[in-house]
N, CA, C and O atoms as a CHARMM CRD file, in Angstrom:
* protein
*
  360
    1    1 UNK  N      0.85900  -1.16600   0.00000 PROA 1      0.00000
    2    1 UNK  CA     0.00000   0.00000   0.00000 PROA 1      0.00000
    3    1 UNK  C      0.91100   1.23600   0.00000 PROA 1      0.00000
    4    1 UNK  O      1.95900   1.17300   0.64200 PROA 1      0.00000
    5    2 UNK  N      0.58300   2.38600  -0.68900 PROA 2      0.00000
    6    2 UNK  CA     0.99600   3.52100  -1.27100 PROA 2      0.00000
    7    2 UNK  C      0.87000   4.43800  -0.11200 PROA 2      0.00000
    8    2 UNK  O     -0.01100   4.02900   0.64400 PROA 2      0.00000
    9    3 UNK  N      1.46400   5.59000   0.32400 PROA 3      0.00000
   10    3 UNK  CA     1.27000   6.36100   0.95100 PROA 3      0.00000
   11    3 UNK  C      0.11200   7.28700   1.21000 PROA 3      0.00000
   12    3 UNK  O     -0.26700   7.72200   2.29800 PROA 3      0.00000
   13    4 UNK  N     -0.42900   7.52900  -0.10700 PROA 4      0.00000
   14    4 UNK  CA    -1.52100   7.89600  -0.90600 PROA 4      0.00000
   15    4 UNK  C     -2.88400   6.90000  -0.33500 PROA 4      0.00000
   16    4 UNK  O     -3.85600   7.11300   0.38900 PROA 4      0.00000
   17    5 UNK  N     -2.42600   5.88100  -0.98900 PROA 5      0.00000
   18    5 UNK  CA    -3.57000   4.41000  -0.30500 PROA 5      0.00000
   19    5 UNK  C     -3.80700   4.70400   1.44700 PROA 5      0.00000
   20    5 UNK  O     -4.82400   5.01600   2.06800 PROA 5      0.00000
   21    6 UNK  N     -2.88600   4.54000   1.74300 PROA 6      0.00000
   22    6 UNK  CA    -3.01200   4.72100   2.95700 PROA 6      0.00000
   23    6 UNK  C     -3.43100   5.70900   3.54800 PROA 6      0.00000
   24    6 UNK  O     -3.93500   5.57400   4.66300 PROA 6      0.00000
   25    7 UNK  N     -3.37500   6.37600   3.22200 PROA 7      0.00000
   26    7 UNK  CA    -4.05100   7.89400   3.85500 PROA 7      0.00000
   27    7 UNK  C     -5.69500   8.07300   3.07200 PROA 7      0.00000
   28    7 UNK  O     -6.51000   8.97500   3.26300 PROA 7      0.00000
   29    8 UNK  N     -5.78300   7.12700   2.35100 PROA 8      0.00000
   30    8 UNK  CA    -7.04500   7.12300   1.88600 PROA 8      0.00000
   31    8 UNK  C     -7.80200   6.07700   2.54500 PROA 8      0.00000
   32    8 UNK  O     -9.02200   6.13600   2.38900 PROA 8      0.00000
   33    9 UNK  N     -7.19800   4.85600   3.45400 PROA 9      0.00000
   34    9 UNK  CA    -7.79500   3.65000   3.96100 PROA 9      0.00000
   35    9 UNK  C     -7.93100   4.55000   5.14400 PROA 9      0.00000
   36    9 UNK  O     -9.00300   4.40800   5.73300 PROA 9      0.00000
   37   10 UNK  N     -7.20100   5.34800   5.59100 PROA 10     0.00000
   38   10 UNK  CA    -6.89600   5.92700   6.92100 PROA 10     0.00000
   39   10 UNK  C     -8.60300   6.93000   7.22900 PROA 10     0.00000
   40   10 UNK  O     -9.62100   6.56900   7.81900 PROA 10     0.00000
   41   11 UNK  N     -8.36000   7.88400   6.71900 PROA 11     0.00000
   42   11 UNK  CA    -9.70200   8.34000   6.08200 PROA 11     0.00000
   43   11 UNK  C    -10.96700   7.70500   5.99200 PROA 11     0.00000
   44   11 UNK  O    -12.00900   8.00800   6.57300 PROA 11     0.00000
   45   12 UNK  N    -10.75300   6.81500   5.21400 PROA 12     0.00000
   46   12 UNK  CA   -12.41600   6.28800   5.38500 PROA 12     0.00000
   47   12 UNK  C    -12.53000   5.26200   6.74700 PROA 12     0.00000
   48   12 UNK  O    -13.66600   5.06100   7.17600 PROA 12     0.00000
   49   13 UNK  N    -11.49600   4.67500   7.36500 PROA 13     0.00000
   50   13 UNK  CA   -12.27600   4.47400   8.73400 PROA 13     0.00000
   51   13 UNK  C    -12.32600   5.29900   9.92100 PROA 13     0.00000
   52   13 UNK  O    -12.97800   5.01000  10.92400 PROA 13     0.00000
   53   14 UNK  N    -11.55300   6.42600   9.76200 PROA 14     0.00000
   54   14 UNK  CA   -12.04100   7.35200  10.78200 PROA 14     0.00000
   55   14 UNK  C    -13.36000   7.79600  10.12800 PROA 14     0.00000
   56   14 UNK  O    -14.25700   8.10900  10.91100 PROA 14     0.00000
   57   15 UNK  N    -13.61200   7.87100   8.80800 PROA 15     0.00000
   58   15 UNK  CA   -15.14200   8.60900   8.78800 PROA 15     0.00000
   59   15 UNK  C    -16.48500   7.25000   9.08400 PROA 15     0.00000
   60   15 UNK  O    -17.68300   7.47100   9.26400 PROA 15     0.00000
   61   16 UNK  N    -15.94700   6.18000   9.06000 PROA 16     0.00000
   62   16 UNK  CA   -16.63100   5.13700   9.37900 PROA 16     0.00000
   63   16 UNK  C    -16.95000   5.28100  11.09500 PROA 16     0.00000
   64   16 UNK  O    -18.06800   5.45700  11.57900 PROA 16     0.00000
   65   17 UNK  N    -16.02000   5.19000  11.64600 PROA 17     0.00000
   66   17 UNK  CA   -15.74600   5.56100  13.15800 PROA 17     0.00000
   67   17 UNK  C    -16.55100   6.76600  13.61200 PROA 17     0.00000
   68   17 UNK  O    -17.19900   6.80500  14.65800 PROA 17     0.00000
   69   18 UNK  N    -16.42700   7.91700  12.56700 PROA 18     0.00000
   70   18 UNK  CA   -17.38900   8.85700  13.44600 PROA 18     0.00000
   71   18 UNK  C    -18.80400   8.65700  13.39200 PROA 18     0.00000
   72   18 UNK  O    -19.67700   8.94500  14.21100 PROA 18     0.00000
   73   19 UNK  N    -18.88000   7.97300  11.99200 PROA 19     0.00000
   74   19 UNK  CA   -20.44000   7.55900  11.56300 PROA 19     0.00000
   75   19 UNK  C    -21.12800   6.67600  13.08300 PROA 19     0.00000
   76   19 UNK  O    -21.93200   7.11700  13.90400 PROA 19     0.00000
   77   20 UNK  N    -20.34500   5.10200  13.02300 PROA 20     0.00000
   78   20 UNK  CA   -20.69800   4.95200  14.12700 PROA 20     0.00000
   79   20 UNK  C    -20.50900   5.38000  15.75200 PROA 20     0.00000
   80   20 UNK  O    -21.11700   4.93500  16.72500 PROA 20     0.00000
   81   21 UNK  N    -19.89900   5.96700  15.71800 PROA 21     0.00000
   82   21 UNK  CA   -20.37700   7.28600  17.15200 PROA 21     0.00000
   83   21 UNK  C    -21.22100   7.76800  16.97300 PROA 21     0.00000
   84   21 UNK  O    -21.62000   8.19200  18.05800 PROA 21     0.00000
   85   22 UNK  N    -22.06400   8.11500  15.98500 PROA 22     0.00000
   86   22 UNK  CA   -22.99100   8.77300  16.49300 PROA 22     0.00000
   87   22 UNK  C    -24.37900   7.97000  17.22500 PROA 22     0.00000
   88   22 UNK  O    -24.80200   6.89800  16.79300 PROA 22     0.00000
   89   23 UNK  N    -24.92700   8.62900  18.28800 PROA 23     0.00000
   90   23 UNK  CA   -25.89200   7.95100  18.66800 PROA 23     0.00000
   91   23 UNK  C    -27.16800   7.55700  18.20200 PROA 23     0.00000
   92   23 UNK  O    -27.64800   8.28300  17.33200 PROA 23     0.00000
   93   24 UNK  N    -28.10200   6.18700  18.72100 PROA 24     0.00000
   94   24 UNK  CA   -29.03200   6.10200  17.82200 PROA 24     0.00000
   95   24 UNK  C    -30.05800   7.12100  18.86400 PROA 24     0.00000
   96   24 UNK  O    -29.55800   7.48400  19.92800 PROA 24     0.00000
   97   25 UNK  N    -31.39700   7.53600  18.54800 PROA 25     0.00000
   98   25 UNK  CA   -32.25000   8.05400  19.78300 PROA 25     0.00000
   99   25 UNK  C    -33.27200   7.02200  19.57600 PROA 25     0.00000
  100   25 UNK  O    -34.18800   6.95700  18.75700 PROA 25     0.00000
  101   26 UNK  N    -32.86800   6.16500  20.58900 PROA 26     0.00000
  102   26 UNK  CA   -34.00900   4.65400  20.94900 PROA 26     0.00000
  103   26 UNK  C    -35.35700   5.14400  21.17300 PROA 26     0.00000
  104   26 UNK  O    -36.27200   4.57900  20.57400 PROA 26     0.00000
  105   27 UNK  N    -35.67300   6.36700  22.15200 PROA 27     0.00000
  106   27 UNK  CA   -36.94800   6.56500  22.35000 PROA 27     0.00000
  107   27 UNK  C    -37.62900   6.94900  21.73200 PROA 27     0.00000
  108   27 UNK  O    -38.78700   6.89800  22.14500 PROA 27     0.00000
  109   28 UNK  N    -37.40600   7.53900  20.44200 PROA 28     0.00000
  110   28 UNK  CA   -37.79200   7.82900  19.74000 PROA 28     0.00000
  111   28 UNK  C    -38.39400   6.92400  18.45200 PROA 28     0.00000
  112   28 UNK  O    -39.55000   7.05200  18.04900 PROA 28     0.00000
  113   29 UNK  N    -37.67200   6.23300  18.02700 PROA 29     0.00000
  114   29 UNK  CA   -37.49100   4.76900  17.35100 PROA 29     0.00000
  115   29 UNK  C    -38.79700   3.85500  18.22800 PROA 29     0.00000
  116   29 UNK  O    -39.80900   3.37800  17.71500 PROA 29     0.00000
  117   30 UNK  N    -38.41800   3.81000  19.57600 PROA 30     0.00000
  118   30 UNK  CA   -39.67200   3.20900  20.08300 PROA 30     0.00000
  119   30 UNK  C    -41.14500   3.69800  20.28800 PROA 30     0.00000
  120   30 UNK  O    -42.15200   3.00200  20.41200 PROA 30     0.00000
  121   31 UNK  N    -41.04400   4.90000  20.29300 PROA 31     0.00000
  122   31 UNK  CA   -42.23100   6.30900  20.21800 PROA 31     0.00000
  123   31 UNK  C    -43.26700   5.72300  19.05900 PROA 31     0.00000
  124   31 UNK  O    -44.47200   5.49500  18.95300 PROA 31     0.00000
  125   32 UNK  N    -41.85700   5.60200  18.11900 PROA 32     0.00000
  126   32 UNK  CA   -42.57000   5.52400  16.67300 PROA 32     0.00000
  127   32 UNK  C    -42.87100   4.31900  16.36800 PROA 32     0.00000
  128   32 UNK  O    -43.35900   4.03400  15.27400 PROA 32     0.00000
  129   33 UNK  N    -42.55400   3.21900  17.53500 PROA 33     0.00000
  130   33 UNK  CA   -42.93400   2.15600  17.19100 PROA 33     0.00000
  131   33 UNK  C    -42.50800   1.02600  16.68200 PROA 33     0.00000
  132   33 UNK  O    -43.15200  -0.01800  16.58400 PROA 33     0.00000
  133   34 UNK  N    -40.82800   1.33700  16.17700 PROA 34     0.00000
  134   34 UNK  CA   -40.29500   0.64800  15.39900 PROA 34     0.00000
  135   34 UNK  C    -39.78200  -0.79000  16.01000 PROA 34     0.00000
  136   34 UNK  O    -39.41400  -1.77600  15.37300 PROA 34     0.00000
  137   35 UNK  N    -39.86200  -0.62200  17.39100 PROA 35     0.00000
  138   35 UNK  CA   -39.69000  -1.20700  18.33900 PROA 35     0.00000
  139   35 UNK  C    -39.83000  -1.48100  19.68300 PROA 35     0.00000
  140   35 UNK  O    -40.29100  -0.46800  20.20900 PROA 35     0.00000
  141   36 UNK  N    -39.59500  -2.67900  20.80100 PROA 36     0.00000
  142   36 UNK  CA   -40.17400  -2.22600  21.75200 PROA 36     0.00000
  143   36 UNK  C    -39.35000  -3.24800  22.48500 PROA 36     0.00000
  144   36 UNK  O    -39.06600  -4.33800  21.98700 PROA 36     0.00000
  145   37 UNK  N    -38.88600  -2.77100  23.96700 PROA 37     0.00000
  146   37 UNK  CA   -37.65300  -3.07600  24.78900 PROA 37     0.00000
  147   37 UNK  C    -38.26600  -4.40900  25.17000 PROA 37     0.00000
  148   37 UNK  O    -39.44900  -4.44700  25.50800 PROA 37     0.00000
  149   38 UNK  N    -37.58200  -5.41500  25.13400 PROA 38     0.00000
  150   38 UNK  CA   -37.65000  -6.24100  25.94100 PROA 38     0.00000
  151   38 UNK  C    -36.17800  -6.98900  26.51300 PROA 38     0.00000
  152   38 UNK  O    -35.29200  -7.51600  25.84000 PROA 38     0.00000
  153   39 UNK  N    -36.28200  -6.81000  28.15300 PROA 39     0.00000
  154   39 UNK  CA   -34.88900  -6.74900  28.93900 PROA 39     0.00000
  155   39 UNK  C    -34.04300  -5.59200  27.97100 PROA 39     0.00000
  156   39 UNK  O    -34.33800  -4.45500  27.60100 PROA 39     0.00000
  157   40 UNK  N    -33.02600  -6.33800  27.78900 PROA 40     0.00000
  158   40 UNK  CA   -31.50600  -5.69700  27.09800 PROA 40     0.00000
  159   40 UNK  C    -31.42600  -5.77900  25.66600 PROA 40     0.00000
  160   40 UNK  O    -30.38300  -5.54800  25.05400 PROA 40     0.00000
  161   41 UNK  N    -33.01400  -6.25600  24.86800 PROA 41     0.00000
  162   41 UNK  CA   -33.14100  -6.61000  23.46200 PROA 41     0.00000
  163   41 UNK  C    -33.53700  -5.27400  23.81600 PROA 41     0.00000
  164   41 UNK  O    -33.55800  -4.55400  24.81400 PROA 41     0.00000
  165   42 UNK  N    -33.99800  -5.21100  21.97400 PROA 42     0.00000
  166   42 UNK  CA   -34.91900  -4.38500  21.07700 PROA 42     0.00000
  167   42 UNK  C    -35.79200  -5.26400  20.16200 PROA 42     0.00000
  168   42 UNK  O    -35.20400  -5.65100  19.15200 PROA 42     0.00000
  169   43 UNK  N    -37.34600  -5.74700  20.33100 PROA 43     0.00000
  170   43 UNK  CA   -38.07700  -6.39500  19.52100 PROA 43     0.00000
  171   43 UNK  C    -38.28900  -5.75600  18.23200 PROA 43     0.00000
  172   43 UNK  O    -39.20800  -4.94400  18.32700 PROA 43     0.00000
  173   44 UNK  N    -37.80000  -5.81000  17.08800 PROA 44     0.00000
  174   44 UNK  CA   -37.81500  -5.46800  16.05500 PROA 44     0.00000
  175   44 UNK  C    -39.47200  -5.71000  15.34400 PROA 44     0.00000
  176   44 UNK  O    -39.73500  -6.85300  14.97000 PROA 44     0.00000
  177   45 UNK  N    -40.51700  -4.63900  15.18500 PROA 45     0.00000
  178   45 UNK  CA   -41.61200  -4.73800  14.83400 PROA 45     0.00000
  179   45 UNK  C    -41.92800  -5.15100  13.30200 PROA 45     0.00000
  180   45 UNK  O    -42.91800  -5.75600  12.89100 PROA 45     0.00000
  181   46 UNK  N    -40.86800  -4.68200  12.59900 PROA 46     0.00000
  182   46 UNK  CA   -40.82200  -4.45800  11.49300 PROA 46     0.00000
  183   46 UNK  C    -39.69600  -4.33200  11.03100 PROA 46     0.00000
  184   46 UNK  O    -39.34000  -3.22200  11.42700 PROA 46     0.00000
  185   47 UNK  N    -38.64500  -4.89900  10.25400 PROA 47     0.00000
  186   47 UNK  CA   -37.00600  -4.64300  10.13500 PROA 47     0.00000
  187   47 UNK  C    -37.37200  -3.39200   9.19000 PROA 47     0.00000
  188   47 UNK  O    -37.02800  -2.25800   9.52500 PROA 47     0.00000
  189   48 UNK  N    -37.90700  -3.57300   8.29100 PROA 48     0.00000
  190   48 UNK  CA   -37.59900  -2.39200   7.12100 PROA 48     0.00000
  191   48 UNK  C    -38.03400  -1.45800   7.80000 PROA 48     0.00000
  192   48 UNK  O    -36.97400  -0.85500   7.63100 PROA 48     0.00000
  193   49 UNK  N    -38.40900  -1.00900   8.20100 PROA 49     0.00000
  194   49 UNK  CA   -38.60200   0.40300   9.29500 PROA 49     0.00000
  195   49 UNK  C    -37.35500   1.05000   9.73900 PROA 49     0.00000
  196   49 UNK  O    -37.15700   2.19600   9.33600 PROA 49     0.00000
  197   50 UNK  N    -36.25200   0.34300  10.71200 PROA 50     0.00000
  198   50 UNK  CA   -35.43300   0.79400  11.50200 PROA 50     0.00000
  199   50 UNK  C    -34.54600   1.18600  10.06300 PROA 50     0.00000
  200   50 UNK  O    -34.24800   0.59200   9.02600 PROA 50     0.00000
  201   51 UNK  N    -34.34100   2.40500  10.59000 PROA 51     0.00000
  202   51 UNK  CA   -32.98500   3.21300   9.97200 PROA 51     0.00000
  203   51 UNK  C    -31.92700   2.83900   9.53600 PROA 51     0.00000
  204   51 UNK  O    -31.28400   2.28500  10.42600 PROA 51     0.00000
  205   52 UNK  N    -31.25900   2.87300   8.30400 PROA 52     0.00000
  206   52 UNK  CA   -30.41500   2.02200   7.59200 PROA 52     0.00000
  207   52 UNK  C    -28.93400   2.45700   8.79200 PROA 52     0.00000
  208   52 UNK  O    -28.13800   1.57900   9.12500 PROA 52     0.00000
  209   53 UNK  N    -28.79600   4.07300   9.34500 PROA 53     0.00000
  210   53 UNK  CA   -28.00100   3.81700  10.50900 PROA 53     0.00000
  211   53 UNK  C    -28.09200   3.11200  11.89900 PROA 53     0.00000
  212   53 UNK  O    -27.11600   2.64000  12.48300 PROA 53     0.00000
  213   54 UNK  N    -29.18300   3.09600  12.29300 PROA 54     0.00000
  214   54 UNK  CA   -29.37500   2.05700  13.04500 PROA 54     0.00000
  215   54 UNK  C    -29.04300   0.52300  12.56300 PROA 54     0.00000
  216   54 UNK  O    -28.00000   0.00600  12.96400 PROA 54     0.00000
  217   55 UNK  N    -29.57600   0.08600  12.04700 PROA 55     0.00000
  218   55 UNK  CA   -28.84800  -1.46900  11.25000 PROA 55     0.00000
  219   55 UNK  C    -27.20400  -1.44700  10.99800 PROA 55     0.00000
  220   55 UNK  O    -26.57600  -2.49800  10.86800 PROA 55     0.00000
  221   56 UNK  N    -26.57100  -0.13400  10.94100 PROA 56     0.00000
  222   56 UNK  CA   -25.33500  -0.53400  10.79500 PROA 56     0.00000
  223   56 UNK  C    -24.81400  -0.51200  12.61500 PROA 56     0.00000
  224   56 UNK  O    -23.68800  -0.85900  12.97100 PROA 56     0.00000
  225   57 UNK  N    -25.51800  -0.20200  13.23300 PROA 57     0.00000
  226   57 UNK  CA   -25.00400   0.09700  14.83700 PROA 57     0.00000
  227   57 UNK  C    -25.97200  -1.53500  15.46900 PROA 57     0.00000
  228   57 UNK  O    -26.48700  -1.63200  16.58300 PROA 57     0.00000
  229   58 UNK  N    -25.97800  -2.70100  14.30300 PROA 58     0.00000
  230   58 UNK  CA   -26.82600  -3.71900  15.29400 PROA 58     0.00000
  231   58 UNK  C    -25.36000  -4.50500  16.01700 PROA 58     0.00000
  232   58 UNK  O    -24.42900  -4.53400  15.21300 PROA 58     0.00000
  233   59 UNK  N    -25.14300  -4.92900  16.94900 PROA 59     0.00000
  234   59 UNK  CA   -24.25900  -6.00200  17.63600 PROA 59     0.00000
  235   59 UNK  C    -24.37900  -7.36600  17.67200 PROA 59     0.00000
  236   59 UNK  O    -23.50000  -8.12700  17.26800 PROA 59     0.00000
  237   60 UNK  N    -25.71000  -7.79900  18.26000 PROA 60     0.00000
  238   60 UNK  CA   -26.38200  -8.95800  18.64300 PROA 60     0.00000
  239   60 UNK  C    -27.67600  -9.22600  17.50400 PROA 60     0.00000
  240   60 UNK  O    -28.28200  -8.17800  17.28300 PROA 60     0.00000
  241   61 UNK  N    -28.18800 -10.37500  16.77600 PROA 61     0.00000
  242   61 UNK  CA   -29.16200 -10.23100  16.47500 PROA 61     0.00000
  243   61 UNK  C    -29.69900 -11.78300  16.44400 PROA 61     0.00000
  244   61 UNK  O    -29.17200 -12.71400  15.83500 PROA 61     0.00000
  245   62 UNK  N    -30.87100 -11.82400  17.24800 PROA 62     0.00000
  246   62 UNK  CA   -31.56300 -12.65800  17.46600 PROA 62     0.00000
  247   62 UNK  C    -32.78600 -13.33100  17.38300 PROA 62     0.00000
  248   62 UNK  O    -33.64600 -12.80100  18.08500 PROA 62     0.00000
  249   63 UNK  N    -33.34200 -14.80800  16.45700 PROA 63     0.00000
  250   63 UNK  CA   -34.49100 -14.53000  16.12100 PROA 63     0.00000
  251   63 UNK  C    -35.42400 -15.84300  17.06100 PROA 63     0.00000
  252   63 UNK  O    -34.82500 -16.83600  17.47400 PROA 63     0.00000
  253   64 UNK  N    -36.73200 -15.66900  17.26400 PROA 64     0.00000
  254   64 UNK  CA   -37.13500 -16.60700  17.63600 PROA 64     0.00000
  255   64 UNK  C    -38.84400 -17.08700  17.22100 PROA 64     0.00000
  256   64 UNK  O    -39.12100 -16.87700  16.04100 PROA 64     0.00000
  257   65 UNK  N    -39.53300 -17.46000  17.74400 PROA 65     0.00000
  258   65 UNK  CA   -40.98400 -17.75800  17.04400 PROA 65     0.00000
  259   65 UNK  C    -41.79500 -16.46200  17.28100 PROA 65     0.00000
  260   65 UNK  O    -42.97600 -16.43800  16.93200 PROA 65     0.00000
  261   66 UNK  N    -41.11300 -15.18200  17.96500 PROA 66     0.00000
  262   66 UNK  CA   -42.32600 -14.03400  17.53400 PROA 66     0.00000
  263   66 UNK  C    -41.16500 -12.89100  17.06600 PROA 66     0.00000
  264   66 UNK  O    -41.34300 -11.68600  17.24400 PROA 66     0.00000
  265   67 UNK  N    -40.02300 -13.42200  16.47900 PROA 67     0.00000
  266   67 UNK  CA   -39.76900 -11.97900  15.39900 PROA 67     0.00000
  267   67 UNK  C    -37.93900 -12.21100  15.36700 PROA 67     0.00000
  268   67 UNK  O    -37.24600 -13.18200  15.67000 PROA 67     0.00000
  269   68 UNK  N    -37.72300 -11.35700  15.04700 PROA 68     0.00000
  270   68 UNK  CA   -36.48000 -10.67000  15.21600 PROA 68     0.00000
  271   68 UNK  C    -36.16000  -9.20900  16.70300 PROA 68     0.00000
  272   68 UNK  O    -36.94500  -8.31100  17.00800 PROA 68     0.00000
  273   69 UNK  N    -34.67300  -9.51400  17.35800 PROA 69     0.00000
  274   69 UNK  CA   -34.67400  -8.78600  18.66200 PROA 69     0.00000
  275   69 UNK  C    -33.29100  -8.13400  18.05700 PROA 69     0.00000
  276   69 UNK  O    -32.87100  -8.55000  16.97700 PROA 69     0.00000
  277   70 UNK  N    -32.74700  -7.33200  18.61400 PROA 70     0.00000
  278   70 UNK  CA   -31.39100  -7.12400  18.39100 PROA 70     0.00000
  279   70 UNK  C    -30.81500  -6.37600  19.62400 PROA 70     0.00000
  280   70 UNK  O    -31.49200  -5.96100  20.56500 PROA 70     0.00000
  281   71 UNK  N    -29.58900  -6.27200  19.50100 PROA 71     0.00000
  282   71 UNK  CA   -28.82900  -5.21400  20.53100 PROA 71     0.00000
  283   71 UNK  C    -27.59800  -4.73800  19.84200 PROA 71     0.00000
  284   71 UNK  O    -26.73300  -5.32900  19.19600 PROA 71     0.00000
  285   72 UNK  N    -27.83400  -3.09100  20.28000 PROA 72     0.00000
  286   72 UNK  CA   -26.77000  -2.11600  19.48300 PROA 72     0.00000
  287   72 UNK  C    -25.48600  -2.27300  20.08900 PROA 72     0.00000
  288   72 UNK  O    -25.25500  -2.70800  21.21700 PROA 72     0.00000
  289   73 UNK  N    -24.57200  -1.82900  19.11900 PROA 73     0.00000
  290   73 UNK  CA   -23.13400  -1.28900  20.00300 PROA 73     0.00000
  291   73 UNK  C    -23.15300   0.04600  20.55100 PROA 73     0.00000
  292   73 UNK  O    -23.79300   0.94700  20.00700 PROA 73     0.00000
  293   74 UNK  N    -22.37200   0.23600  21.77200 PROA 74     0.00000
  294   74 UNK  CA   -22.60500   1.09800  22.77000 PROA 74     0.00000
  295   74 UNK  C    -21.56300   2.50700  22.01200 PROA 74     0.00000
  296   74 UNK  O    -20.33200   2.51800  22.00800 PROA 74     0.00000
  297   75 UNK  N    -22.22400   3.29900  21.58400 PROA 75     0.00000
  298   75 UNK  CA   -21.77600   4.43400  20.69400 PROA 75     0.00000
  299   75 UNK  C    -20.49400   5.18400  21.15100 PROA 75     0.00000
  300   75 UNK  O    -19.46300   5.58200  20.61000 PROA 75     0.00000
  301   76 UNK  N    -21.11700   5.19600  22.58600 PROA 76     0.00000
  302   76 UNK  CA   -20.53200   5.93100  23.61400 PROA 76     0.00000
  303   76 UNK  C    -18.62100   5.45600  23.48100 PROA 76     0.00000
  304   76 UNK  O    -17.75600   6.28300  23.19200 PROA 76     0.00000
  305   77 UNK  N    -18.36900   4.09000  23.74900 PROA 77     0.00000
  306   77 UNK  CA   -17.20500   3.73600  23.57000 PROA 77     0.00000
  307   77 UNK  C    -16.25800   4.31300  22.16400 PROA 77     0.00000
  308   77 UNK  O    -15.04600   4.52900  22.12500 PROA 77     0.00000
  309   78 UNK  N    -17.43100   4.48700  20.90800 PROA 78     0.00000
  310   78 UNK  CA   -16.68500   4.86900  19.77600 PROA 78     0.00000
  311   78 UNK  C    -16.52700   6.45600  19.30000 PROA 78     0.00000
  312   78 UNK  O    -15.92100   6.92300  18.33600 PROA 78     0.00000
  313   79 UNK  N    -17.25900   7.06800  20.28100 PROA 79     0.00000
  314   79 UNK  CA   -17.12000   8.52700  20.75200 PROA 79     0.00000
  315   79 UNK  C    -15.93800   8.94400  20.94300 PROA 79     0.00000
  316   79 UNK  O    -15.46500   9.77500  20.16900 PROA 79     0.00000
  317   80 UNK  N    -15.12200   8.39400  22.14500 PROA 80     0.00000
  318   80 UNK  CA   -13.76000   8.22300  21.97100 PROA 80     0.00000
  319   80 UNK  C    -12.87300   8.13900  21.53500 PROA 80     0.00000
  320   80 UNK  O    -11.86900   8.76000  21.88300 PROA 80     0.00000
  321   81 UNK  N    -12.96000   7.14500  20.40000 PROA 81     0.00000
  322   81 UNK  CA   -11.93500   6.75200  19.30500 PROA 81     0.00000
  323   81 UNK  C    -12.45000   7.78000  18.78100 PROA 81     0.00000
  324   81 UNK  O    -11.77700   8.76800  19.07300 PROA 81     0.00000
  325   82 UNK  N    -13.31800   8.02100  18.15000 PROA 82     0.00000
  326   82 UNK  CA   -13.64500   8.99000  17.26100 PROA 82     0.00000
  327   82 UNK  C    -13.01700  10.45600  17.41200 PROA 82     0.00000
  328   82 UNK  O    -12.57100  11.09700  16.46100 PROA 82     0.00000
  329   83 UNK  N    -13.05100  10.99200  19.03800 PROA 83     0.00000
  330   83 UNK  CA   -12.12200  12.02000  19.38600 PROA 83     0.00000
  331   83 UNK  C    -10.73300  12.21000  19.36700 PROA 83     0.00000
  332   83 UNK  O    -10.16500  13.29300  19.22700 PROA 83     0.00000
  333   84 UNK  N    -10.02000  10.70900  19.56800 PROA 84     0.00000
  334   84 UNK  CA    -8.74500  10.74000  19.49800 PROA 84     0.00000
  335   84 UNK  C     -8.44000  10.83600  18.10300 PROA 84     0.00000
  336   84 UNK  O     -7.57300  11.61400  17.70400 PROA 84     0.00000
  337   85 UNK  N     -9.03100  10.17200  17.41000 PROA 85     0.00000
  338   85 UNK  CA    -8.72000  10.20600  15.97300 PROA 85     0.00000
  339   85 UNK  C     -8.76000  11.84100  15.47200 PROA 85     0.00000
  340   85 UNK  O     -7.84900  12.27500  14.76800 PROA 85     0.00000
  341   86 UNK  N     -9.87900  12.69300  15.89200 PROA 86     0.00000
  342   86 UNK  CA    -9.69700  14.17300  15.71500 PROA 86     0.00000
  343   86 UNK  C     -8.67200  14.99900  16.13800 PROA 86     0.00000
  344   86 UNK  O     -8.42800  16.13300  15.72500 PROA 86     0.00000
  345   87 UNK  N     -8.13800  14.42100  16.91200 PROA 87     0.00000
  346   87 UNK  CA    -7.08400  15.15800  17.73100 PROA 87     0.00000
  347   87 UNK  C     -5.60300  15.03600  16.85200 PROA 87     0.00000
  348   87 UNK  O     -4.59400  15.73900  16.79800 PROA 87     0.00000
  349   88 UNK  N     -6.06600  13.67300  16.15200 PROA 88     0.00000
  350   88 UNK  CA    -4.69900  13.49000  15.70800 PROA 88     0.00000
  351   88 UNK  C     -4.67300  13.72100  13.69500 PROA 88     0.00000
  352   88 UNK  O     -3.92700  13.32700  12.79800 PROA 88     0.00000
  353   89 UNK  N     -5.71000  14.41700  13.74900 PROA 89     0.00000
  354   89 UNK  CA    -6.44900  15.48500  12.78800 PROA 89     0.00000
  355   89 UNK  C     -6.64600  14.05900  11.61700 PROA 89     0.00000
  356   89 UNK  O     -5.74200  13.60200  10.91900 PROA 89     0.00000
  357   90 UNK  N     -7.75100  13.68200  11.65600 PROA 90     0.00000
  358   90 UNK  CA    -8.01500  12.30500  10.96800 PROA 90     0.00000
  359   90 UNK  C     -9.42100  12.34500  10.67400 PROA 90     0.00000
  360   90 UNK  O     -9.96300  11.39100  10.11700 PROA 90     0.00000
């Protein structure tokens, strides 16, 4: 890889990284219905509904005889990276 390459691979996962930092707003998502908490899941009402950024923030996904559940990654942790990476102008 090229110097060039590299600073171009470099680039698109810090912009990947900030993408996922950003947070999803669950209550809202559930407001609207798209879903609905059960324990530490999310009962998925409808997949094509939830937000194509939300689906990229799924972690866990689990199905059983009444649907599809999932669980996100915790944003918060990639907030971080995402800052250091700014710092180190990326």
């Amino acid at each position: 890889m090229n110097p060039e390459e590299y600073k171009e691979w470099q680039d698109k996962v810090a912009a990947d990284i900030r993408e996922l930092a950003n947070p999803i707003n669950l209550a809202e998502l559930e407001a609207k219905g798209v879903f609905s908490t059960e324990g530490d899941w999310y009962r998925i009402h409808e997949f094509g509904d939830l937000p194509e950024a939300a689906k990229s923030k799924i972690a866990e996904l689990s199905q059983d005889d009444k649907g599809i559940k999932v669980k996100f990654i915790d944003t918060s942790k990639l907030a971080g990276i995402a800052e250091k990476l700014e710092q180190h102008g990326l």
